[in-house]
N, C-alpha and C positions, 0 to 999 in steps of 0.2 A: 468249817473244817471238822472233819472225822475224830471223835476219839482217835487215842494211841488203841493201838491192837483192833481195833472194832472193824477194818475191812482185811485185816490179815481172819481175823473171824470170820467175816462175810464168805469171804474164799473158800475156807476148808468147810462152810456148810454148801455150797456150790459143788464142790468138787466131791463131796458126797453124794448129794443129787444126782450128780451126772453120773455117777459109778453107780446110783442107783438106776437108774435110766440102763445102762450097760445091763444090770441085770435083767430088769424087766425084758429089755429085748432079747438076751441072750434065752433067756427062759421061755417065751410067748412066740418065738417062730422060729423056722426050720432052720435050714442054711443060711449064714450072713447076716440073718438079723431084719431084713429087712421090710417086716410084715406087721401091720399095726397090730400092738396086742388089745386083746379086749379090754375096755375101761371095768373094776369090779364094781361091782353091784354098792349102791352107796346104801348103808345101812339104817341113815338116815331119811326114806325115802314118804313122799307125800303119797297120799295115793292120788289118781287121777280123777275121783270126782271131787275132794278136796279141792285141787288145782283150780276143775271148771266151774266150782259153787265159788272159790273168792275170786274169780278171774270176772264173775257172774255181777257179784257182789261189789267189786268196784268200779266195775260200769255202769251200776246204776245211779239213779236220783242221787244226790249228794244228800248223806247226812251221815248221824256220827260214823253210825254200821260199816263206810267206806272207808274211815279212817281206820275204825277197828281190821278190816282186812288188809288194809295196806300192812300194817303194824304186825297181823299174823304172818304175813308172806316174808317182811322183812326178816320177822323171825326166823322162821323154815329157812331162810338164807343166813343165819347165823349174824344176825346185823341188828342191833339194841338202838329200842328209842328210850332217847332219857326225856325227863318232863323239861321245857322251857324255864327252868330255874336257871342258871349259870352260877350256883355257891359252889365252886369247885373246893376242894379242898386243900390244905396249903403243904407245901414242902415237897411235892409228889411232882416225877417225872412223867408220870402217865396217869393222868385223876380219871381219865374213860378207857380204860383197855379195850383194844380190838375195832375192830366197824362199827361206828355208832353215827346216829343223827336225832336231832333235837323232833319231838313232837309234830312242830309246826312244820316240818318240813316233807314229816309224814302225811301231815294236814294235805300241806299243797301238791303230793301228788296222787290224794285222793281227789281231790278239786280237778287236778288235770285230767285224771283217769275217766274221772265224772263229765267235766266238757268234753271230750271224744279229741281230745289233741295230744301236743306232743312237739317233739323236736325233732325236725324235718331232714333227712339225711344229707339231705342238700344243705343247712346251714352247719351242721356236726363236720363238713367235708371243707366249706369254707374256711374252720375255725380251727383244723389240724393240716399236716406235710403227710399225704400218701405214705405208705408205710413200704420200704422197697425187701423182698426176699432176694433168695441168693440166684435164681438166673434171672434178676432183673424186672421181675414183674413187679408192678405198685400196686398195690390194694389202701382201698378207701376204709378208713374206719365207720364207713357205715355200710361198705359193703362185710365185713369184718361181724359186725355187729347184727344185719340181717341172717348172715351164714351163721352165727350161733344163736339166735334164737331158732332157724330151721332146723337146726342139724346136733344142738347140745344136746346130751342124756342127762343133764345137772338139774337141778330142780330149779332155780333161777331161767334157764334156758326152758324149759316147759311151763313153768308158768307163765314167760314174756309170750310164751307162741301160745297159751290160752288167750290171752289176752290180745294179739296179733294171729287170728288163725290163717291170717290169708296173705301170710308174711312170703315174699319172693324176692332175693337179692337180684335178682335182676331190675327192679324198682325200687332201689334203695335209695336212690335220691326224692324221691316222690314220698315215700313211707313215712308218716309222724309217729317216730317212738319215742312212747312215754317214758318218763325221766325214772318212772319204777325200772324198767327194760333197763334203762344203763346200768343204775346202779347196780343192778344182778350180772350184767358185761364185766363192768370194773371188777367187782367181788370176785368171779369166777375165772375170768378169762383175760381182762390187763390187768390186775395187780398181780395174778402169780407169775405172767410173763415178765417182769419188772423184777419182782424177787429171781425171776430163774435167769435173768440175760445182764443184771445190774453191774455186773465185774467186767462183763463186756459193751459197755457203753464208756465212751470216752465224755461225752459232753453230761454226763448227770450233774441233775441241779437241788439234788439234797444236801441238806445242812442237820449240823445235830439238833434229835430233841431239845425244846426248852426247860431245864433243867427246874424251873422252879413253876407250880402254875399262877398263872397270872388273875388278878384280882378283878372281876368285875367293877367293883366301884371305884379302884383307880385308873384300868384302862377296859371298858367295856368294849371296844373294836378289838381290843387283842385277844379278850376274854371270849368274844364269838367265834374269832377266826380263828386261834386255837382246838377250840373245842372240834370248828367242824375241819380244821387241816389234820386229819387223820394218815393223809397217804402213805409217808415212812413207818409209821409204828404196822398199819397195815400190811406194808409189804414185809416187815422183818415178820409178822407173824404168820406171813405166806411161805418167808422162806424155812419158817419152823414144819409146817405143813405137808410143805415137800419132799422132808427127809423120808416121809409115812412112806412107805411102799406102795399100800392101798391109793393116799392123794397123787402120788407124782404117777400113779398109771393111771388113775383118772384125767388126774389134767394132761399127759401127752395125747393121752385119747382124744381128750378135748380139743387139744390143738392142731391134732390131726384131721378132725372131721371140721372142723372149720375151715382152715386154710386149704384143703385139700377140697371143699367145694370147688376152689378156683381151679391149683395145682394140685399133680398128684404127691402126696404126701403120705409116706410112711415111716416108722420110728428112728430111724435112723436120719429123715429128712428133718425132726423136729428136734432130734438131737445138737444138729447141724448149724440147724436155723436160728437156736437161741446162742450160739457164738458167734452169729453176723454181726459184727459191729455195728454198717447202719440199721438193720433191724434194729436193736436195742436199743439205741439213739433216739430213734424214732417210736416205738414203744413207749418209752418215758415222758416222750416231751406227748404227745397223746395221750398218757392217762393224766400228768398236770392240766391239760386243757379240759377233759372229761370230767374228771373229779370237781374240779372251779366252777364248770357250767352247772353240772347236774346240782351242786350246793346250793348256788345262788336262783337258779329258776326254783327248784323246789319249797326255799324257805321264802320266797316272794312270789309264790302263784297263787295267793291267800282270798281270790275273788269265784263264786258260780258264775259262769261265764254260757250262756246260750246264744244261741245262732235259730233265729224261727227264718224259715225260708219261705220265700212267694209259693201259692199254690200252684200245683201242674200247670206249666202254660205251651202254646203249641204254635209254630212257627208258621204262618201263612202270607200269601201274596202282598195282602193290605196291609193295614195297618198292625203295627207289632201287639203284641199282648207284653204287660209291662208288669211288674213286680218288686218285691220291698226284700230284703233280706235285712232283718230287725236285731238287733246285739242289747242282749238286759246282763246288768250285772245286778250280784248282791253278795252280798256278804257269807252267806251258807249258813246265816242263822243258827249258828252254836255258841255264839259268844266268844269267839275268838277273839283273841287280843295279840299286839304285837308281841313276841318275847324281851323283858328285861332289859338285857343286854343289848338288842336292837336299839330300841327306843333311847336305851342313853347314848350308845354309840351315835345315833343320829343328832340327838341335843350336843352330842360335843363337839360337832361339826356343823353345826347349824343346818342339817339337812332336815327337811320338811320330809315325815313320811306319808301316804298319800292316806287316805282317812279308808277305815274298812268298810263303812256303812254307805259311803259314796263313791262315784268316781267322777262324780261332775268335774267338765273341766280339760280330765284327760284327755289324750287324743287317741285315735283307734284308725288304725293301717287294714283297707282293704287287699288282702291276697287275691289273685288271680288263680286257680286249682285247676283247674279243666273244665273245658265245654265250652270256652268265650273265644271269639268270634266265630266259632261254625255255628253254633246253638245261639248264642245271644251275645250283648255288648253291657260291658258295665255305661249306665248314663250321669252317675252320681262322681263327685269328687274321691281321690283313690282313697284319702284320707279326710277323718273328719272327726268333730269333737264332740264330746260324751257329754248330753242333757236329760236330767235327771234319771241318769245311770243305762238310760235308751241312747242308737246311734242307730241310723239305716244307711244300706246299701242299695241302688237301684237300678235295675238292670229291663233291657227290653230283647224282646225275641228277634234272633235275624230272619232276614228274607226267606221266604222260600220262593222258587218259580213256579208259576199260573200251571206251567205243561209237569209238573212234578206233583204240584199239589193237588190237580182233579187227575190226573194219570199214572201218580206215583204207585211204587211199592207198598208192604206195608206200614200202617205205623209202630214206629219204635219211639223207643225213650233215649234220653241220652242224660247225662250226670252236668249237671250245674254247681258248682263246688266252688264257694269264697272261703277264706279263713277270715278271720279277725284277729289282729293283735292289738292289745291294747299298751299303750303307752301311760305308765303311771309316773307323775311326778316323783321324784327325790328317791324313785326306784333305781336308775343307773346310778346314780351319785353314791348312795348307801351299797349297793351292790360290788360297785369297786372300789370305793374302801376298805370293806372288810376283806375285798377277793386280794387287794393287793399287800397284805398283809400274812398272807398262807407263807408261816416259814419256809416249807417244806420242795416252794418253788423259787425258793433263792432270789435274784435277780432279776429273774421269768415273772415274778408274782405281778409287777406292776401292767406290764406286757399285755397277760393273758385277762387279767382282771381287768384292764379298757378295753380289748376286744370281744370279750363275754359279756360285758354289764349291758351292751344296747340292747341285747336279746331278750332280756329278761323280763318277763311278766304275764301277766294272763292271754290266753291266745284259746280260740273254739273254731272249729269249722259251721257251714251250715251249706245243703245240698238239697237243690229243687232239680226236678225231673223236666225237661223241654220233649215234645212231643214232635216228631219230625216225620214225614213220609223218606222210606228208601225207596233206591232204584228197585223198579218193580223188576218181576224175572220169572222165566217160563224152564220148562225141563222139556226134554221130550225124547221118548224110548224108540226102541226098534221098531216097534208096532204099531209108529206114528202118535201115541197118547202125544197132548203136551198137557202140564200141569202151568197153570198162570198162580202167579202170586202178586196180587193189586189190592190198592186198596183205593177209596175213593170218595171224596166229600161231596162233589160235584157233576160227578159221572166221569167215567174213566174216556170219551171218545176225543178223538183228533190223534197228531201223531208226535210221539216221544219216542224216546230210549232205552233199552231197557238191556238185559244182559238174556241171553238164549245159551240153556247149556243142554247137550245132550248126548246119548252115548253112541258114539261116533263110530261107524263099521271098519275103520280103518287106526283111529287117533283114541278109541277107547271115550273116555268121562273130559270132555273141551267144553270150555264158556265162549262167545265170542257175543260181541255188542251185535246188538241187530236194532233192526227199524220197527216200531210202531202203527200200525191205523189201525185205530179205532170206527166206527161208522153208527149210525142211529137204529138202523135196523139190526144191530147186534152181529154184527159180522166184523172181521176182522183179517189183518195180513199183517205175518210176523217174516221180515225178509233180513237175510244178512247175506255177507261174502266174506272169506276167509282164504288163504293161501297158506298149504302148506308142503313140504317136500315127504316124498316117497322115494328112497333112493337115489337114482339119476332123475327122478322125475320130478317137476315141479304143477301143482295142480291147485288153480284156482277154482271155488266152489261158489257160486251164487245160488242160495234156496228160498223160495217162498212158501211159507203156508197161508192155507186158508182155513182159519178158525169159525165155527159156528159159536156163538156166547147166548146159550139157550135162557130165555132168562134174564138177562145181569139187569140188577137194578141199579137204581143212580147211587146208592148208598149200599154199600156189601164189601166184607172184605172176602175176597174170590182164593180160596186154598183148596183145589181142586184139579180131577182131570177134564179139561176140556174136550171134544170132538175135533182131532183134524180132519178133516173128509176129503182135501186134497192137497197136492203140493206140487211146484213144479223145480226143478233143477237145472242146472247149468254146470258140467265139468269142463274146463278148458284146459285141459294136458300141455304141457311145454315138456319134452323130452329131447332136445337139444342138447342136453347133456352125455345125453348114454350114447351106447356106439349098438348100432346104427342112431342117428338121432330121428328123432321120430317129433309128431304134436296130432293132437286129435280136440275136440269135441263133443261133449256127450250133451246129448239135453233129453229129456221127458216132456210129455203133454200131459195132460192130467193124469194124474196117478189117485188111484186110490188105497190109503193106507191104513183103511181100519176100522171100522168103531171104537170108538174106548169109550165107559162110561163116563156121562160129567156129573161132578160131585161138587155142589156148589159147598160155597162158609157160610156159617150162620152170618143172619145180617147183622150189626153193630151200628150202634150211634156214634154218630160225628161229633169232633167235640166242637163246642159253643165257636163261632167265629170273630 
């Protein structure tokens, strides 16, 4: 229950905000209000090689130097690590003011940063309710969260998209963002919505600070979960933030250029928006789940986690080309140790924590990512257990066909992508304990902290390249040139499929499938038919060329113009339609349509079979 007076407070700092909102728009656009104003200029700004030197810096090799920039970045985001001690000190309503998180949690998302993973928009979507705006449309909180990394001018939203350059909400389910990227989302963009919408949610699940802090050596699970359940004090100091003229035109900006990726959104729409009831509703119960998760994977993702993929392999007729995808853990060799209050929290519960220097034992979940069954099949169990801190994945190459692979296209690559998750002992157990312990989510806490705990732990992608022939494919201009694009292990002759496009005296730039032959003396017929309409008129085309292949050896990839020297045609008119109805015939005998130079490709090696 609410202090007396403390949401009659909340109110009149709301109802300020929104009267500043009122100004800002009345002030930043012409008539009516209805024109996003500029977000000001944040005073506090990084520059932009800063951003890409730590964004640089926590991508690489793990060691201390990535904790140090996670630790900076936090900074720059106005968010304090305190060391892994938990001696709070006593009689005090707030012993950590503002946004903080313990060391090792910074630890773990240099670790994550360092394995090239992340939390998958697709499980962030499973573990919250769509967020609904006011004409009805739902937005995913990880579509939400891809749109302000694209689109934020905040220093957390540029830094996440250093770090994500090739970030597109249209693939927000597919994207693994690092649990840095949340924390910089919540910071910037769900906790001030929370502070600005909180009077207009009916289902909020805050309860008062605890009034006194609680003592590690008599309850260390409370003494953790305290420290890192920050969300209220968070949000009252958001809603201190917002009275600023300066923040509250920042963050409508913010929220303008976010949700307005989707919907069009202008100041008066976001005005709007933050007194939608179930917006708000939903707001709140999204950043409880967001805040829980990013806490608990961050302060247990404490493993170097790699992924060694099988070398390039290439899909052919026979027998598959087969490969290992190898999982090493270690510790990250800085001497980390569990914190304090962990460790006894786990002793008072009898939960076993998993050992940092091993992980024998565990078990590890192979992902499926892309590229399996068109490229290859996994042939190993999906899951399997950790010996002496090594685990493999095994995967073999799919088919290719006999008429593709010596007369295909060229070759290309294609992405082979597992994830690994690992499974550590007395990780869930300890995970939701302390999760279900978050004053802050009232009745929710036990809920959200067994829905979040199975997630949690070390997790790394790893990506091999499968070498595949495409369908091969010819051009061919007005002046009869065709250009062929083949590639060929075997020698490209007999007859396949291929795609024929060319620019067309009537239909412009058309692909249509055509037919194939190949022949040993180097000659060649490229034949299709196609039906299209011309007004009342409907007109079937059958064409054949006759290719010269000056040259081609068994082994060459062919990017050139070839010589048509002739070609024969077939029009069949159907005008049945028009008035008079009419039909005709047109056909050619040999035609000749040109020399065009041939320009063969350099030849190229096959790879090993």
């Amino acid at each position: 229950m609410e202090q007396p007076g403390r949401r009659g407070f909340k109110q009149s700092l709301l109802s300020m905000f929104f009267m500043l909102l009122v100004v800002v728009t009345t002030s930043c656009s012409g008539s009516g209000g209805s024109s996003i104003p500029p977000a000001e200029e944040d005073t506090n700004t990084v520059s932009t090689l800063e951003i890409n030197t730590l964004a640089a810096d926590m991508r690489s090799t793990f060691d201390v130097e990535n904790i140090n920039a996670v630790s900076k970045a936090l900074e720059h985001a106005e968010i304090t690590v305190y060391a892994d001690d938990l001696s709070l000190p006593a009689a005090v309503s707030s012993p950590y003011p503002g946004t903080h998180m313990l060391y090792a949690q910074a630890r773990g998302m240099a670790l994550e940063l360092s394995n090239g993973t992340g939390l998958t928009g697709a499980l962030l979507d499973s573990l919250t309710e769509p967020i609904p705006l006011e004409d009805g449309t739902l937005l995913t909180v990880s579509q939400l969260l891809a749109s302000y990394i694209l689109n934020g001018d905040t220093y957390g939203a540029q830094q996440s998209r250093a770090l994500l350059p090739n970030i597109d909400p249209a693939d927000h389910l597919e994207t693994e963002f690092p649990s840095l990227t949340i924390v910089f989302f919540m910071k910037e963009f769900m906790i001030p919505l929370v502070a600005a919408t909180q009077d207009y949610a009916t289902t909020t699940l805050s309860v008062s600070p605890i009034s006194m802090a609680v003592s590690v050596s008599s309850d260390p699970c409370g003494a953790v979960s305290e420290f890192l359940d920050g969300l209220d004090e968070s949000v009252s100091d958001s809603v201190q933030d917002l009275l600023d003229p300066d923040h509250s035109s920042i963050f409508v900006g913010l929220v303008s250029s976010v949700v307005g990726h989707f919907v069009q959104m202008a100041t008066d729409g976001v005005k709007s928006l933050l007194r939608h009831n179930p917006f708000a509703n939903a707001v709140r119960k999204v950043a409880d789940v967001l805040g829980t998760l990013t806490d608990m994977q961050s302060l247990f993702s404490q493993w170097s986690v790699t992924v060694t993929p099988p070398g390039t392999m290439h899909k052919s007729p026979g027998s598959p080309t087969t490969g290992d995808f190898t999982l090493t853990l270690d510790n990250g060799g800085d001497g980390f140790e569990w914190p304090p209050a962990v460790e006894s929290c786990a002793d008072l519960f009898a939960i076993e924590l998993p050992q940092l220097d091993s992980a024998d034992g565990s078990s590890v979940d192979w992902i499926k990512v892309s590229g399996f069954d068109a490229l290859a099949s996994m042939t190993s169990p999906a899951s399997g257990v950790i010996s002496g801190n090594t685990a493999s994945c095994s995967v073999e190459t799919a088919s290719e066909s006999a008429d593709l692979h010596n007369g295909g296209g060229p070759v290309e690559q294609g992405a082979l992508t597992v994830r690994a998750e690992v499974q550590m002992p007395g990780l869930e157990a300890i995970a939701n304990r302390i999760g279900s312990m978050f004053g802050s989510l009232g009745t929710g806490a036990t809920s959200i902290a067994s829905d979040v705990a199975p997630h949690i732990g070390p997790k790394a992608p790893g990506t091999s390249q499968v070498e595949y022939h495409s369908t091969a494919s010819a051009t061919a201009d007005t002046n009869g040139a065709i250009k062929l694009h083949a590639y060929s292990c075997e020698g490209i002759y007999g007859v396949w499929t291929g795609m024929f496009s060319e620019d067309h005296p009537f239909l412009g730039q058309i692909s249509t499938p055509g037919t194939w032959q190949f022949r040993q003396d180097n000659t060649a017929d490229v034949s299709y038919s196609r039906t299209y309409s011309l007004e009342c008129t409907t007109i079937t085309e059958t064409r054949t060329w006759s290719l010269l292949l000056s040259g081609l050896p068994g082994s060459m990839v062919i990017d050139g113009e070839i010589n048509a020297s002739q070609s024969t045609f077939t029009y069949a008119v159907d005008g049945s339609a028009c008035d008079p109805p009419y039909s005709d015939t047109i056909t050619s005998g040999d035609q000749h349509l040109g020399i065009a130079p041939i320009i063969m490709g350099e030849a190229a090696e096959c790879p090993a079979q």
